[in-house]
C-alpha positions as CSV (number, residue, x, y, z in Angstrom):
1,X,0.0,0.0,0.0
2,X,1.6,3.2,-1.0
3,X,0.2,6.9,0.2
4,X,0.6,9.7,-1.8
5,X,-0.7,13.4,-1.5
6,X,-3.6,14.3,-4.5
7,X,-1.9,17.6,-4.6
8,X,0.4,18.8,-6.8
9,X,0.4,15.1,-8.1
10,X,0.7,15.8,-12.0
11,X,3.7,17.8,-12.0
12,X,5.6,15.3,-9.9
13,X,4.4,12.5,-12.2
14,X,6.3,14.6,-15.4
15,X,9.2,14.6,-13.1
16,X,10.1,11.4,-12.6
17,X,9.4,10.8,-16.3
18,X,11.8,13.2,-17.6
19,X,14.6,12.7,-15.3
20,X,15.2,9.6,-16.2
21,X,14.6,10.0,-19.9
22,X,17.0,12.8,-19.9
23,X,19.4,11.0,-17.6
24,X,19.2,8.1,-19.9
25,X,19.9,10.3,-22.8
26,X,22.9,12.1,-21.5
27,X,24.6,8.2,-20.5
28,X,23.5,6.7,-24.3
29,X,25.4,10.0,-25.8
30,X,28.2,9.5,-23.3
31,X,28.5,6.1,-23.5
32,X,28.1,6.4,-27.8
33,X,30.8,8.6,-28.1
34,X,33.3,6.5,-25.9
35,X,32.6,3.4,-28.2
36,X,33.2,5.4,-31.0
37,X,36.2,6.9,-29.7
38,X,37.5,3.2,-28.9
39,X,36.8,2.2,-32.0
40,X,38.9,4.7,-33.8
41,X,41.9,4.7,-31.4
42,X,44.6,2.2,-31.9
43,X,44.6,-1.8,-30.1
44,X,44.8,-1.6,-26.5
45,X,47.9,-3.8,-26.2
46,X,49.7,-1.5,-28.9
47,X,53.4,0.1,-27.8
48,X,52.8,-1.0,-24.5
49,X,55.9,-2.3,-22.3
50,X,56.1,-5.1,-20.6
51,X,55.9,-3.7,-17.2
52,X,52.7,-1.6,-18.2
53,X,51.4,-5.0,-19.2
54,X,52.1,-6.8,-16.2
55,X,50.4,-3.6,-14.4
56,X,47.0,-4.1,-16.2
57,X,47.0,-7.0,-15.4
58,X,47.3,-7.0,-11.4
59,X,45.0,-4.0,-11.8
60,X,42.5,-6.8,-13.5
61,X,42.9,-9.0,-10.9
62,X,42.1,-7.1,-8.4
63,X,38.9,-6.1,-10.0
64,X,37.9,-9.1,-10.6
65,X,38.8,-9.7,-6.7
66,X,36.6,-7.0,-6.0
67,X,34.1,-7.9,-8.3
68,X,33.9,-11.6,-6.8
69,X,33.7,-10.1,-3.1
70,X,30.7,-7.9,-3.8
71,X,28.8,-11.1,-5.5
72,X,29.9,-13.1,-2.4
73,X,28.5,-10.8,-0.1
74,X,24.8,-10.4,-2.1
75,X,24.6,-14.1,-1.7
76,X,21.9,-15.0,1.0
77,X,23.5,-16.4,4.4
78,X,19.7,-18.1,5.4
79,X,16.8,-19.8,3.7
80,X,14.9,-17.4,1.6
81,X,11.3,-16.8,-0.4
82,X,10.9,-15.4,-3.8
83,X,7.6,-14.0,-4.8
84,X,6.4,-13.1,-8.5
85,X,3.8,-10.7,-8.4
86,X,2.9,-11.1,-11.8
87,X,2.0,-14.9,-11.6
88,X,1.0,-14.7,-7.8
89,X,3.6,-17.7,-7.0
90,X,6.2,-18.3,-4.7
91,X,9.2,-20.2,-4.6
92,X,10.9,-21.2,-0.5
93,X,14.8,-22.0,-1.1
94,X,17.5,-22.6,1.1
95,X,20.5,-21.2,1.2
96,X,22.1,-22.6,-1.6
97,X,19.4,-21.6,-4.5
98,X,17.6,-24.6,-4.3
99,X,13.6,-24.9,-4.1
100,X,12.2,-26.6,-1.1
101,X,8.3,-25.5,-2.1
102,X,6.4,-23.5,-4.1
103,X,3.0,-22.2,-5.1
104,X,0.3,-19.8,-5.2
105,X,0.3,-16.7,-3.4
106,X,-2.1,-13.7,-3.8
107,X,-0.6,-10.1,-3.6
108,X,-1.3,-6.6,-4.0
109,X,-4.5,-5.9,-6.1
110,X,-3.3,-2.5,-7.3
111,X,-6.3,-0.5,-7.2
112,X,-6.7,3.2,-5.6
113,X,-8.3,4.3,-3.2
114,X,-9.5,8.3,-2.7
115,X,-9.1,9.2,1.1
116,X,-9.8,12.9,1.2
117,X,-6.6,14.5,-0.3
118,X,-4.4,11.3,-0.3
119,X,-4.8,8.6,-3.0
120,X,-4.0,5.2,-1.2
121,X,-2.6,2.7,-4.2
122,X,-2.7,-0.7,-3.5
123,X,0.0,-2.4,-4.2
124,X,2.7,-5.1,-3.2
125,X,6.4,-3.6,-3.3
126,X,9.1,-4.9,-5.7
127,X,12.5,-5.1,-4.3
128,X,14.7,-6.9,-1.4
129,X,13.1,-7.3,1.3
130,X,14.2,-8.8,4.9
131,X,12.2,-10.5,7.6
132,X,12.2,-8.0,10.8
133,X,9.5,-9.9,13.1
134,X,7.6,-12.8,13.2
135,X,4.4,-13.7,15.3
136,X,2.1,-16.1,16.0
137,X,-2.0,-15.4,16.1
138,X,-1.0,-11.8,15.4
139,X,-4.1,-9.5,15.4
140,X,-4.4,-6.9,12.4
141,X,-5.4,-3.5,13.7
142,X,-7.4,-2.0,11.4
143,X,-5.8,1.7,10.0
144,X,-8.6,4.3,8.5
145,X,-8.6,3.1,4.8
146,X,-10.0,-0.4,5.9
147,X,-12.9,1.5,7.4
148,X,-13.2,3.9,4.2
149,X,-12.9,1.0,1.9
150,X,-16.0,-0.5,3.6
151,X,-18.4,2.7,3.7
152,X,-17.9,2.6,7.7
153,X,-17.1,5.7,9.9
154,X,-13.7,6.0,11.3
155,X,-13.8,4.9,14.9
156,X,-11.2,6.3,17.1
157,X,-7.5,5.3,17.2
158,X,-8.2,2.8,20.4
159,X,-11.5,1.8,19.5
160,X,-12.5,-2.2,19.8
161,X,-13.5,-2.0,16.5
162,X,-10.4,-1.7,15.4
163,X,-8.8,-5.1,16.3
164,X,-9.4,-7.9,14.2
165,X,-7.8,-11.7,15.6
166,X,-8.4,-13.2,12.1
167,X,-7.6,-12.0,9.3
168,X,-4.0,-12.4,9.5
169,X,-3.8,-16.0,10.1
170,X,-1.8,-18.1,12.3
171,X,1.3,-16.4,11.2
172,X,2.8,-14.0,9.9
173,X,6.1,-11.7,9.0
174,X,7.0,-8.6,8.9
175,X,9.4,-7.2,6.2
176,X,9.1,-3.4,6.9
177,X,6.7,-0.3,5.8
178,X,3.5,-2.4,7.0
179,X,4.0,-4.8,4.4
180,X,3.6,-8.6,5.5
181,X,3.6,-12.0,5.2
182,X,0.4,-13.7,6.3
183,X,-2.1,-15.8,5.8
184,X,-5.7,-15.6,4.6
185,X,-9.2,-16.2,5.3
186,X,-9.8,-16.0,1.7
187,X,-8.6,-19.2,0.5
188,X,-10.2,-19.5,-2.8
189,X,-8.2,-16.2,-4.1
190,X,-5.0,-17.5,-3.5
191,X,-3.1,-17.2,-7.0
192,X,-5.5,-13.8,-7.1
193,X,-3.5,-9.8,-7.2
194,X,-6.6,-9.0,-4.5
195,X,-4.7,-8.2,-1.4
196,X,-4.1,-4.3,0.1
197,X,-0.3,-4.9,-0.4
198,X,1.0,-7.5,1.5
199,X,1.8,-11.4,0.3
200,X,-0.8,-13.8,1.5
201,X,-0.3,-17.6,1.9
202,X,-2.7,-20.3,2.0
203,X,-2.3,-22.3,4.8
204,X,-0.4,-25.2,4.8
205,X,2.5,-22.9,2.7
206,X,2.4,-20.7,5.3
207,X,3.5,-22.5,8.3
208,X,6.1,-24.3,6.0
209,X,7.5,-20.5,5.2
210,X,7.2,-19.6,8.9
211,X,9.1,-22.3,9.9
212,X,11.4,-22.2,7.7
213,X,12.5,-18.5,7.5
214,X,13.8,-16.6,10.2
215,X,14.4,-13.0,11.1
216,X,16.9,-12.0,8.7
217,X,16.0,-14.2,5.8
218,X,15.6,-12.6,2.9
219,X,12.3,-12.3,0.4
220,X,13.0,-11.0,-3.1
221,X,9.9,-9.8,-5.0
222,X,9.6,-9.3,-8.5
């Protein structure tokens, strides 16, 4: 679920699409003209000594050393999930790439929502994600768009109405800005973009995930 303010809204939206058009542009000229420019000076290897040679080359080395250390470090240390938001699957691996389950998940439905002068899109995040908490027979409370969504007046910020023991599931995980990991009492959508923003599992996946993942795994979605 992302929040955005209605104001001012279109000129932002031609921001970020000319920036990185013309960002793009500048780097395809740049990077055009030093092609060119290689192409039309002389070999690489040309007049070069012997020492300058052996130079290049421990200067190769050691970014390929350096190259090999960042890759090493991107690697995932635990058990991890990957989610594909386009399919509404998942895929549960261990540490060394390998799948251990998968199936259908249902994730963000991306619809918006008109809350006064902020537009609420509903949407699952794509990125690198990590798992900060995890909790059993977690209760949901309920923030002022659920009660919008539904036609219902906003009860205050500690009314009862606001607590809901089911809708979460048995379990669930956190992986920061709200978003979550959870199950479902919708069953029969699982596979289905219908969810707020966060991944929803059906059951049986879900205590398989829990158990399996711990607070620092990683979740990659896509």
């Amino acid at each position: 679920m992302e929040i955005e303010e209605k104001k001012g809204r279109p000129f932002l939206s031609i921001l970020k699409w000319f920036i990185p058009v013309f960002l793009f542009c500048l780097s395809f000229q740049d990077s055009a003209f030093k092609v060119k420019s290689w192409m039309n000076s002389k070999p690489l290897f040309e007049g070069k000594s012997p020492e300058a040679l052996e130079n290049l080359a421990l200067r190769s080395s050691r970014n390929i050393a350096s190259i090999e250390s960042k890759i090493e470090k991107l690697k995932p240390v635990k058990p991890y999930i990957v989610v594909n938001t386009l399919e509404n699957r998942f895929s549960l691996r261990n540490v060394d790439g390998d799948t251990v389950r998968t199936g259908v998940c249902s994730t963000g439905k991306n619809e918006l929502l008109i809350a006064g002068n902020k537009r609420i899109v509903f949407k699952t995040p794509k990125g690198i994600f990590t798992v900060r908490n995890k909790q059993q027979n977690r209760p949901w409370v309920k923030p002022d768009w659920a009660f919008i969504e539904d036609g219902l007046p906003i009860p205050s910020a500690r009314a009862a109405e606001r607590i809901d023991y089911s809708t979460l599931g048995d379990y669930a995980m956190e992986i920061g800005n709200g978003y979550m990991i959870h199950g479902t009492l919708y069953q029969r959508f699982l596979g289905l973009p219908v969810t707020h923003g966060c991944v929803r599992l059906g059951d049986k996946d879900l205590e398989v995930v829990y158990n399996t993942l711990s607070k620092g795994s990683k979740v990659y979605i896509y």
